[in-house]
C-alpha positions as CSV (number, residue, x, y, z in Angstrom):
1,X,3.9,-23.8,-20.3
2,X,4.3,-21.9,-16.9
3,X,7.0,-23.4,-15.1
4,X,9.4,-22.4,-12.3
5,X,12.8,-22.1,-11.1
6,X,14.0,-22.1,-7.4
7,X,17.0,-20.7,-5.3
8,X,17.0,-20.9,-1.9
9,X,19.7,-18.7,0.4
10,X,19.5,-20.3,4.0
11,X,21.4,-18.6,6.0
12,X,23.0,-15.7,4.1
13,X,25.8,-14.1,5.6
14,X,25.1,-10.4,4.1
15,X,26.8,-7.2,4.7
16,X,25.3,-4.4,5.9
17,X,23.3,-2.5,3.7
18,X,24.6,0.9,3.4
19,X,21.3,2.6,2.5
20,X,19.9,4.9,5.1
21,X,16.2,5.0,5.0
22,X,15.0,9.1,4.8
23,X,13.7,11.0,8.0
24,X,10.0,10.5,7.6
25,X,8.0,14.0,8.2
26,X,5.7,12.3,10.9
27,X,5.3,8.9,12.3
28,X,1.9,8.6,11.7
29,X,0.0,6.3,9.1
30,X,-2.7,7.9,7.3
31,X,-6.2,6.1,6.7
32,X,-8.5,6.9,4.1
33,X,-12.2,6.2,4.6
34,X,-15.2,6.4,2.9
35,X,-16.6,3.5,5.6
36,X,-17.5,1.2,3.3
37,X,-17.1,-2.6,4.4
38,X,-13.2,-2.5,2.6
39,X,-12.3,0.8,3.9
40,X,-12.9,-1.1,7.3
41,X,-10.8,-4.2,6.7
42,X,-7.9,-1.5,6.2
43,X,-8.7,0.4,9.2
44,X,-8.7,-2.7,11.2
45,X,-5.0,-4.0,9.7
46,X,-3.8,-0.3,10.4
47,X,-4.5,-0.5,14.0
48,X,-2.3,-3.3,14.3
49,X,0.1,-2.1,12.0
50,X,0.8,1.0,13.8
51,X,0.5,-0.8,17.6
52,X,4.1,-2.5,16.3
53,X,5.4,0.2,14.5
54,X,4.4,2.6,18.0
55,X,3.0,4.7,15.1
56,X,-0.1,6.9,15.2
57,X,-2.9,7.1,13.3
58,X,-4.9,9.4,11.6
59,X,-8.2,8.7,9.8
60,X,-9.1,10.8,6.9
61,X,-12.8,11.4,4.9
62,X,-13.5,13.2,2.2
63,X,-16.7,14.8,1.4
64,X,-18.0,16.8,-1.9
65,X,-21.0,19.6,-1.1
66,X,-20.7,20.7,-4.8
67,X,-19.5,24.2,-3.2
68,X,-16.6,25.3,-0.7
69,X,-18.0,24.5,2.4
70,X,-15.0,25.2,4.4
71,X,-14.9,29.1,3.9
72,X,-18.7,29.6,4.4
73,X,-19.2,31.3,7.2
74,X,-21.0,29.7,9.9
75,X,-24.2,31.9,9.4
76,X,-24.5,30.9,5.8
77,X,-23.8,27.2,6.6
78,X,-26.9,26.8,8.9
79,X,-28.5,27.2,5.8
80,X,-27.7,23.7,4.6
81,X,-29.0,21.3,7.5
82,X,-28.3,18.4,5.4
83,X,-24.8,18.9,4.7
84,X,-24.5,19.6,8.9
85,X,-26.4,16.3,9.8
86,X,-23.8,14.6,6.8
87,X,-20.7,15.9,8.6
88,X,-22.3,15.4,12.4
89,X,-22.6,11.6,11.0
90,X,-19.2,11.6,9.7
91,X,-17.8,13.3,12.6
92,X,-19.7,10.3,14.9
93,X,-18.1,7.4,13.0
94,X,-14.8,8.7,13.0
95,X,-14.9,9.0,16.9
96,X,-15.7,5.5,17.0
97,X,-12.8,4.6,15.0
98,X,-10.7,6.9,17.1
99,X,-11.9,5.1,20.5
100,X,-11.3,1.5,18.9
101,X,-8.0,2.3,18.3
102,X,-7.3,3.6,21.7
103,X,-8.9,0.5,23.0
104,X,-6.1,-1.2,21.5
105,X,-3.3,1.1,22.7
106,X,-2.9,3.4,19.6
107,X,-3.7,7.4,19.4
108,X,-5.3,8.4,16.3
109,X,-7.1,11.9,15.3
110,X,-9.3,12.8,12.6
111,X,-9.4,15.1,9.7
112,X,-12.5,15.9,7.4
113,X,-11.2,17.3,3.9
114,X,-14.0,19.2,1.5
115,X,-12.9,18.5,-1.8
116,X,-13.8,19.4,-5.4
117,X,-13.5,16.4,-7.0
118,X,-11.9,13.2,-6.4
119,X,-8.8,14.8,-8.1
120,X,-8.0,17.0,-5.1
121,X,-8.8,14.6,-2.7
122,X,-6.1,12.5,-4.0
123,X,-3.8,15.5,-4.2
124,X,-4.4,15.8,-0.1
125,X,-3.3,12.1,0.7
126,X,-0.3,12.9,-1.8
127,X,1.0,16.6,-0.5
128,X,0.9,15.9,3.5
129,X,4.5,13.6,4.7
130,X,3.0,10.3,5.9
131,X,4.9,6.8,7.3
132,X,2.6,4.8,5.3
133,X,-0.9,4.9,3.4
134,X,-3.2,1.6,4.2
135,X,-6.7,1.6,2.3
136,X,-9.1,-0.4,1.0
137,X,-8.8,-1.6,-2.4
138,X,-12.6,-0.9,-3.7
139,X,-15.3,1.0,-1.7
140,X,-18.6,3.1,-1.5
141,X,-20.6,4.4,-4.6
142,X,-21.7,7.1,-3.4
143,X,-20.4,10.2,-5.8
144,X,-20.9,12.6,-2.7
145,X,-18.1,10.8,-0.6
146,X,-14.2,10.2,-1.6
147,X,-14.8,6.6,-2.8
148,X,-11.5,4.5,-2.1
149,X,-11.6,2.7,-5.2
150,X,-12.0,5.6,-7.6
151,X,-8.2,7.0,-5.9
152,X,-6.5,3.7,-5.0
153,X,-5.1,4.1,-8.4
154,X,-4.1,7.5,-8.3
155,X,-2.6,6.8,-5.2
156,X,-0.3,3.9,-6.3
157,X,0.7,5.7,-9.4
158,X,1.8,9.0,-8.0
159,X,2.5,8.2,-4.1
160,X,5.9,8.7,-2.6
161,X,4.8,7.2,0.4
162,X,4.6,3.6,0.7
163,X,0.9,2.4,0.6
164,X,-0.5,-1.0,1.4
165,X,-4.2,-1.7,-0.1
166,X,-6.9,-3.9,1.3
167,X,-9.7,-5.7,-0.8
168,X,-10.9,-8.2,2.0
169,X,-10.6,-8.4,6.0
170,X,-7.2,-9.7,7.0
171,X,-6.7,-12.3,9.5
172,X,-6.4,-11.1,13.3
173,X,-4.1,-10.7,14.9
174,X,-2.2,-9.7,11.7
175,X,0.2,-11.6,10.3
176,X,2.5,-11.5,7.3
177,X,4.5,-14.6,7.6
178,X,5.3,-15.0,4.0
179,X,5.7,-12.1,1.4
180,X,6.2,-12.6,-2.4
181,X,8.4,-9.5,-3.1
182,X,8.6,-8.6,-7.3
183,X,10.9,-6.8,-8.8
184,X,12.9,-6.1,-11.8
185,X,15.9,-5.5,-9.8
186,X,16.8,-2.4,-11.1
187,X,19.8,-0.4,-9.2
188,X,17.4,2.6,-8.2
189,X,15.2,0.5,-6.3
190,X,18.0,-0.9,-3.7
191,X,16.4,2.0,-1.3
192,X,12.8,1.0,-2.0
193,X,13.4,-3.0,-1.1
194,X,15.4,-1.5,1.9
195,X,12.5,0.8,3.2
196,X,10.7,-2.9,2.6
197,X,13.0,-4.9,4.7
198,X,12.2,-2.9,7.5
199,X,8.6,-3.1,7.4
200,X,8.8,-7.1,7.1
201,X,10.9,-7.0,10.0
202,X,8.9,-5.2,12.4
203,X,5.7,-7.2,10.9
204,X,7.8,-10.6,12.0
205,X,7.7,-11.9,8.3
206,X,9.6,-15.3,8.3
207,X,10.1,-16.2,4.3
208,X,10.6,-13.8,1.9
209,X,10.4,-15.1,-1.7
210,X,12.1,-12.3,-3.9
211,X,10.8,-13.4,-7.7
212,X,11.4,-12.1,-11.2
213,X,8.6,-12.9,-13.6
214,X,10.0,-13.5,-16.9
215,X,7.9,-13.1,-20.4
216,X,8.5,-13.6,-24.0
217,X,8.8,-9.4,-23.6
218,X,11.8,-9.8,-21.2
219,X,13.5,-12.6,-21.5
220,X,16.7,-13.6,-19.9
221,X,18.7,-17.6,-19.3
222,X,18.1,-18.3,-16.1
223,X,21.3,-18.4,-14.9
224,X,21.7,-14.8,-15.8
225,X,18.4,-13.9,-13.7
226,X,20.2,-15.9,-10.7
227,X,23.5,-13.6,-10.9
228,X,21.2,-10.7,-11.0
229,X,18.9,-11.5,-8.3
230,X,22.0,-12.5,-6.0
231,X,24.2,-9.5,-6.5
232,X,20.8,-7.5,-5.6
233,X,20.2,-9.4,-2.3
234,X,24.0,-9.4,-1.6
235,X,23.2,-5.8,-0.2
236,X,20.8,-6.1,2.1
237,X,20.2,-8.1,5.4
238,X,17.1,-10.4,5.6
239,X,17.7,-14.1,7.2
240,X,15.5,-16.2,5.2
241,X,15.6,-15.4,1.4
242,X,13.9,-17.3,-1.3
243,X,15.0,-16.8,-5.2
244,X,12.8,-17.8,-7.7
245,X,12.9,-17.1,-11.5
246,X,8.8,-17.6,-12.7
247,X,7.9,-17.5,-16.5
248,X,4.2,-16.9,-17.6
249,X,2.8,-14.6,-20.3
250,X,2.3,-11.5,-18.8
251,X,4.3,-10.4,-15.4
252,X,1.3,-9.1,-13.1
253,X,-0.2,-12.9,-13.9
254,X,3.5,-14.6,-13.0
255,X,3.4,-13.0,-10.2
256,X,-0.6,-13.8,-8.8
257,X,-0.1,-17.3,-10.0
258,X,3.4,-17.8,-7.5
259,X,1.6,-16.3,-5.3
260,X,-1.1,-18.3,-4.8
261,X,0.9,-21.4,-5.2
262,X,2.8,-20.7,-1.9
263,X,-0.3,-19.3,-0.5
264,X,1.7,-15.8,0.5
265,X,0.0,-13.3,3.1
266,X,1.0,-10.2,1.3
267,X,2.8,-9.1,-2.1
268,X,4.9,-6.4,-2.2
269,X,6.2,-4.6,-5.4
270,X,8.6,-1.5,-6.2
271,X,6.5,0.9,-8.0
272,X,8.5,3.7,-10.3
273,X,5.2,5.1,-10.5
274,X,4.1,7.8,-13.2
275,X,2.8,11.5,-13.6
276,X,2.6,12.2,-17.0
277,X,-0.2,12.1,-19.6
278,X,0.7,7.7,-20.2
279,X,-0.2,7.4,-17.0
280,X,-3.8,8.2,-18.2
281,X,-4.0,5.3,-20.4
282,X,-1.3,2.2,-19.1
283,X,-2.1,0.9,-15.7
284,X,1.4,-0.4,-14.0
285,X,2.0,-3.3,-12.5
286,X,1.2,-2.4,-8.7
287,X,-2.5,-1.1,-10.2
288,X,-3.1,-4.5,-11.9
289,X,-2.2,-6.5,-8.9
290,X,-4.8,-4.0,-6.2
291,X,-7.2,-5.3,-9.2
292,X,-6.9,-8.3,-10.1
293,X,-5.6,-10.1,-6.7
294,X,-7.1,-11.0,-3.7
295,X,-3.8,-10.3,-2.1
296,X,-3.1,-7.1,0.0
297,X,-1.0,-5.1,-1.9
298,X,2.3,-3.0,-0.4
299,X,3.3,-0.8,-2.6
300,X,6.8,1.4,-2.4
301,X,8.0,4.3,-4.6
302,X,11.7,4.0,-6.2
């Protein structure tokens, strides 16, 4: 039997949270593309996003020639008129996103990345300092392009920048209003739920419902889960904090099913992420909820 159990904070009276969030390398948020129909919904949401962060954006396509097209020299590369009509189109469509977005008040730029495989391509959106990664959730077939779905899961797992993920268009203008927020509540992800606040703050969230999904694999009384889960928020400054303690049988299911019960705009999740060789075989948390939800996805590195 699922069942649920609710503590509200109205008006908490918090300290300060001593956490400092880390200089970021560039405020810019970085948009993959491979513009398919869900790599637009998240190119739409990013525009918005980084008009109220006054952020900049910069739109990113990969492409695979089966060769290293980038250290041909021009001379040879006239010899491949349909990889130059390929990269003219691409060149065209990321214009137009550019101009959209300036339409709306935001600069962006554009970068073309030749890649090897999907691998590397994954390695680029990882190695360069970004505010944020937004991207579509699922997107384009086509083996020739970087196709969104085939790295969103890279992404999540490895990413030390925060990435929110797009399966369908969001509503415009944009709105988060309220945000289901999981998390075990471990003491290394104070920074991460910090680096959250912030976000919901300058997205005007107005309900934040902070759950822990609890399982036959982790189970704790409830009133043990409430201690926990006030000492946490005790640290940080948000005005309208929801508890809630939600039981089901597997965690990423507890935490779609709450979800959809308060009919959340968004859900959020610290991600410890993972590199080594179990990463090839157990999905996390964050993956299962970019696959198995309709929700957008934020997703934050502890």
């Amino acid at each position: 039997m699922v069942c649920q159990r609710n503590f509200r904070l109205k008006s908490v009276n918090l300290s300060r949270s001593s956490f400092i969030q880390k200089r970021l390398m560039t405020n810019t948020i970085l948009v993959p593309t491979d513009f398919s129909d869900c790599a637009r919904f998240a190119e739409q949401a990013a525009v918005e996003i980084a008009l109220r962060k006054k952020s900049s954006l910069t739109f990113i396509h990969g492409m695979s020639v089966g060769f290293r097209w980038d250290l041909l020299p021009a001379k040879r590369q006239k010899q491949y008129p349909e990889v130059l009509a390929s990269l003219k189109q691409a060149e065209q469509m990321l214009d137009n996103r550019i101009t959209e977005a300036a339409q709306e008040g935001v600069e962006a730029k554009k970068s073309i990345v030749f890649i090897e495989g999907q691998k590397s391509m994954g390695n680029n959106l990882l190695e360069n300092g970004y505010e944020m990664i937004v991207m579509g959730a699922v997107g384009d077939n086509d083996p020739s392009k970087f196709v969104i779905g085939a790295n969103t899961a890279r992404v999540l797992r490895t990413s030390t920048t925060p990435i929110l993920s797009f399966k369908k268009a969001a509503p415009h203008p944009l709105a988060f209003k309220t945000i289901v927020y999981a998390s075990g509540l471990e003491p290394d992800t104070h920074e991460a739920f910090e680096r959250f606040l912030s976000f919901a703050k300058t997205m005007g969230v107005e309900d934040l419902h902070l759950v822990e999904v609890t399982t036959l694999h982790n189970f704790k009384p409830s009133s043990e889960v409430r201690e926990r889960m006030e000492g946490f928020i005790a640290q940080h400054d948000f005005k309208n904090i929801w508890l809630h303690n939600y039981n089901h049988y597997t965690i990423e299911a507890g935490i779609i099913e709450f979800a959809t019960r308060i009919k959340a705009d968004l859900l959020a999740i610290a991600n410890h992420g993972r590199t080594d060789i179990s990463s090839l075989f157990i999905q996390s948390v964050p993956e299962n909820l970019v696959k198995f939800s309709h929700f957008p996805v934020f997703s934050i590195r502890v």
